[in-house]
N, C-alpha and C positions, 0 to 999 in steps of 0.2 A: 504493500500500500504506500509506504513511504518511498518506494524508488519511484513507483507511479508519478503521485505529485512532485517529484524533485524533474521526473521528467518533463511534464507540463511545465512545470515553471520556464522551465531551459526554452522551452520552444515559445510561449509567451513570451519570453525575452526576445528570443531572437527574429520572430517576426516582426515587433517592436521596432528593434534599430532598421529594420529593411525599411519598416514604414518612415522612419524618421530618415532616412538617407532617400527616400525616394520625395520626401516635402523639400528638401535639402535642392536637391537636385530641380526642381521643380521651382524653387525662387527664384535659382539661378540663373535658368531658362529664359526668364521673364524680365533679369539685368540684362542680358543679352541681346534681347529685342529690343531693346530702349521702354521698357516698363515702368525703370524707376527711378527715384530720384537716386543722382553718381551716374549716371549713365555720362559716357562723354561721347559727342554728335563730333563728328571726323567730317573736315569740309574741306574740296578740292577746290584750292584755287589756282587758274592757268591765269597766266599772262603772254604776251607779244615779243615780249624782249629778254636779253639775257640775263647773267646774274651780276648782280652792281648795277643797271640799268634801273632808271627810273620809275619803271612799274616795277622791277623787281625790289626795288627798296618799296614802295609804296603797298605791296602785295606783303610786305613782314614785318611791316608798321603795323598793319592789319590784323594780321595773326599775331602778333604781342601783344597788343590793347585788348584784341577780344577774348584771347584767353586767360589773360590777366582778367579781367571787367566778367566774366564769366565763371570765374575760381574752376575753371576748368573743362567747365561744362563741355565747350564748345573747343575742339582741336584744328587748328587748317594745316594742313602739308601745302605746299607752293611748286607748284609746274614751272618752269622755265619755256620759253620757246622752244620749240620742234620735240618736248619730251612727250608730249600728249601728240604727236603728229602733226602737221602744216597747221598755221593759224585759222584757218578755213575750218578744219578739224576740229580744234578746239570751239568754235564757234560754236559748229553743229552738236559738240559733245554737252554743254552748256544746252543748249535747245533742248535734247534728250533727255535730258536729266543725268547721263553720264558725269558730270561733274557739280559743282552746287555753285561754286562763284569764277566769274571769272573777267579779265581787264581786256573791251575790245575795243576798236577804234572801226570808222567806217568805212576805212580803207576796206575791210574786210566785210564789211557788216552790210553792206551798200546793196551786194544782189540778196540779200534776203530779205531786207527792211528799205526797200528803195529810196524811201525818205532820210533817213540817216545820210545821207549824200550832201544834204546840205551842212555838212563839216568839211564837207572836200572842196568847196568853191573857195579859190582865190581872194584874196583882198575884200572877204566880207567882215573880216573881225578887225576890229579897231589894231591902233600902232601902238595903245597902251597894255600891259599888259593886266594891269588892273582893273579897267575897263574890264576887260575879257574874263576876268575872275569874278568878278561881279554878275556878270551875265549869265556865265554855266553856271553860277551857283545855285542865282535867282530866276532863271529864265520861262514867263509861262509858254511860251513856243515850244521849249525842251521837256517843259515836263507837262505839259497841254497833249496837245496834239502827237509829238513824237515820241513821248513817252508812251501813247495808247497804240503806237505803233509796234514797239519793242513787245509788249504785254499780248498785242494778238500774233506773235511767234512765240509766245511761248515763256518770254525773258521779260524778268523785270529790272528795269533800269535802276539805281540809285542817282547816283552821281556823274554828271559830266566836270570832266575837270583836265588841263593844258598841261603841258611837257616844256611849253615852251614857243619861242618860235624857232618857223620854218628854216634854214639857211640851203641855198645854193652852191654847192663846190663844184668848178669845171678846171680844164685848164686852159680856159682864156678868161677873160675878164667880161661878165654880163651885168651891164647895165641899160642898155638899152635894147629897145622890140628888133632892132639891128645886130644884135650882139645873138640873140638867140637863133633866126633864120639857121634851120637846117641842124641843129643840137639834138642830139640822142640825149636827153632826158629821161634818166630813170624816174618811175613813178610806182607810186601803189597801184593797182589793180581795180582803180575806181572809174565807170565812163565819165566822170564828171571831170577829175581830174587829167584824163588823156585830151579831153575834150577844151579846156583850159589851156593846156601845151599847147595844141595843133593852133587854136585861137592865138596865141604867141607868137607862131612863127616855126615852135620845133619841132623835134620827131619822138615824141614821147615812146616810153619801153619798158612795161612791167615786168620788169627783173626783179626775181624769187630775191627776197632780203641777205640770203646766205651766199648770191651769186654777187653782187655790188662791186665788192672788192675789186675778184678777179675781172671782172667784166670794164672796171675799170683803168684796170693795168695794162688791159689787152686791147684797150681802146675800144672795145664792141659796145661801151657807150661812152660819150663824151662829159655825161655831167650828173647828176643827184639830186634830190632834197631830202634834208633831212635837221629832225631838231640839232642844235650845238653836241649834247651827250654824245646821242648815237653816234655823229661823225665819229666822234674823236674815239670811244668805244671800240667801235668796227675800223680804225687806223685809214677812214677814207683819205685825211691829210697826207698821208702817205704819197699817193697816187694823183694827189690833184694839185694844182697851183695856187688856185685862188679860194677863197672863202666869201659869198655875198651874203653881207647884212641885207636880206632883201626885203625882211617883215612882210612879207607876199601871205604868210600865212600862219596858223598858230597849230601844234597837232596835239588835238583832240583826242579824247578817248571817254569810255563809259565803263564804272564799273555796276556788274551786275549779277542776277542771280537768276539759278532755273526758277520759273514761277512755281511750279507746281511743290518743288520742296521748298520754297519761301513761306507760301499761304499754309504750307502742313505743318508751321513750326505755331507755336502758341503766340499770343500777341506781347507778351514778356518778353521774348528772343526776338521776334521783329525788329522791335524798337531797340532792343540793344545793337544789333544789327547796324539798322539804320544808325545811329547814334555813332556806332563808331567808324563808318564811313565817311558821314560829316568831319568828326574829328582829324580822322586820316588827309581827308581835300585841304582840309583850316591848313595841315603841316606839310601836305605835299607842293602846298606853291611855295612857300621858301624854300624847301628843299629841293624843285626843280631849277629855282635860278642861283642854287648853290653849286647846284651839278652845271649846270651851262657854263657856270662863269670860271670853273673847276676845267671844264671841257674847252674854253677860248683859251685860259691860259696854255693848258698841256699844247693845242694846234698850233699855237703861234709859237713856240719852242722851236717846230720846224720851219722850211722855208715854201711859207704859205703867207699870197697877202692877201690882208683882210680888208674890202672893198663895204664901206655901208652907202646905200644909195638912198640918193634924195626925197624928198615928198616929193619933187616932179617926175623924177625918174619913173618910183611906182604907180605915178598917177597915170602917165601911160602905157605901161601894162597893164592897169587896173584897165583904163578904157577897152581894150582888145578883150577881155575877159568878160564882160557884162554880159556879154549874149547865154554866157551860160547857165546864170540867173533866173534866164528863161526856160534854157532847156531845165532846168530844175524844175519850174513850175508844172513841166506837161507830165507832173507824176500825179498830178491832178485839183481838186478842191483842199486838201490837207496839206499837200506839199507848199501851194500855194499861200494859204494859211502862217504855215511855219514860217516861211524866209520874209514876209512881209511884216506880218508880226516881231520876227528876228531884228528885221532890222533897223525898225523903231526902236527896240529894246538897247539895240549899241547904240545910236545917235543918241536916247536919253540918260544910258550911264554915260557916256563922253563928256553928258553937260554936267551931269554930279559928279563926279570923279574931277571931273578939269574945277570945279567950285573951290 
């Protein structure tokens, strides 16, 4: 009788712990899904450029505040150019939901959001750069109308925000619509922008970003743009002679997020979110004309001369460029919209900022 009961006991015990390792097992389950609170949410963010590049600093400004500001909640790992595949790739992976956040410009963004193109027109952003910071920061054009554009693909926009301006490297000296006739013009892959060129006088040629260099060396193109960093970054000074201060343009960019895992986060992380996006832009414009001015020094080391060209100068490339204005428009009622409204909105930070 007594081995009896001592045997029962044994086996009440021991189905006991099975049950208690199988609740065990069973909470755990439920960390793992993101059930509970400590759960940490792991977020990809891709950018355009390399690493020390100005979205690459701006992309781990990002992921240090938020994960700070989140006591952990929230993890970002940071893609570099071409690690997630062409920028294009990245783009669409962001659209998918393959990635969660990511830094695009409309060089690339342009055949999917056709409106986004009006970041690619010439001489439509003011010569100040603060102007221009005040505009993307505030602008109801950008987060009106072109903002509901990014959101019926899928992406939602936070923040537009500058790198800087445009500069010209060739090796000959361009300052005048005479200087450009017949220049191989690298460009981003936007029609608005190729369309701008031809309007100049050159021969515009979307060459892959990773091809620049060589393509430069071997003369299969004669000339570039690009913000101060990148030149000097990518050692285009190397290859070219001249550097044009041409303020012809500023480059743009958006950071943003898949919608569908945006709107699935609670309205707490939204906002922190957003929150530290703004904070990020507040310190990415000092720290792009820290890197510019970082980037003119190192260029001017070699022998490169630095050409800035006058308010007449770009006033008539400005004039050869306006027709594109238009072709901008025939993206329709909304596009239309955008650039008109736009560009009210620079004409009246001109007048407050110049105050």
């Amino acid at each position: 009788m007594f081995n009896n009961k001592r045997y029962l006991l044994i086996v009440l015990m021991f189905m006991l712990a099975i049950a208690l390792v199988a609740c065990g097992d069973s909470e755990d389950d439920g960390d793992e899904n993101g059930g509970s609170d400590g759960d940490t949410i792991t977020l990809k963010f891709a950018h355009e450029e390399g690493q020390g590049d100005v979205q690459d600093l701006y992309a781990n400004e990002f992921k240090r505040i938020l994960e700070e500001k989140s006591d952990g909640k929230f993890a970002v790992d940071v893609y570099t150019a071409g690690t997630l595949g062409t920028n294009m790739d990245a783009l669409q992976s962001l659209q998918t939901g393959a990635i969660e956040l990511a830094i695009t410009s409309p060089g690339f963004s342009g055949d999917i959001i056709p409106e986004s193109n009006i970041m690619s027109i010439p001489f439509l952003f003011s010569d100040n750069l603060e102007v221009n910071k005040k505009v993307l920061d505030e602008s109801e054009a950008l987060y009106g109308p072109l903002a509901d554009q990014y959101e019926a693909k899928g992406i939602t926009p936070f923040k537009f925000w500058l790198e800087g301006f445009m500069y010209w490297t060739a090796n000959k000296e361009i300052t005048t619509p005479e200087d450009m006739k017949g220049v191989k013009m690298r460009t981003m892959p936007s029609n608005l922008i190729i369309q701008a060129y031809e309007a100049m006088g050159a021969s515009p040629q979307s060459t892959d970003s990773g091809e620049i260099y060589t393509m430069l060396q071997t003369k299969g193109i004669d000339a570039q743009e690009n913000p101060l960093f990148y030149v000097y970054s990518s050692n285009f000074h190397e290859v070219q002679d001249y550097l044009m201060d041409s303020k012809h343009h500023i480059y743009t960019t958006v950071t943003a997020a898949n919608q569908e895992f945006f709107e699935g986060l609670d309205e707490a992380d939204q906002e922190l979110i957003e929150e530290v996006v703004q904070e990020v832009n507040d310190w990415s414009f000092d720290m792009q004309e820290e890197e510019a001015q970082k980037a003119l020094d190192g260029i001017q080391e070699e022998e490169i001369e630095l050409i800035e060209l006058t308010s007449e100068e770009r006033e008539a490339f400005k004039e050869m460029t306006l027709d594109v204005r238009e072709e901008y428009k025939k993206e329709g009622d909304i596009a239309t919209e955008i650039i008109e409204t736009l560009e009210k909105e620079i004409e009246e930070a001109e007048g407050e900022v110049g105050d």
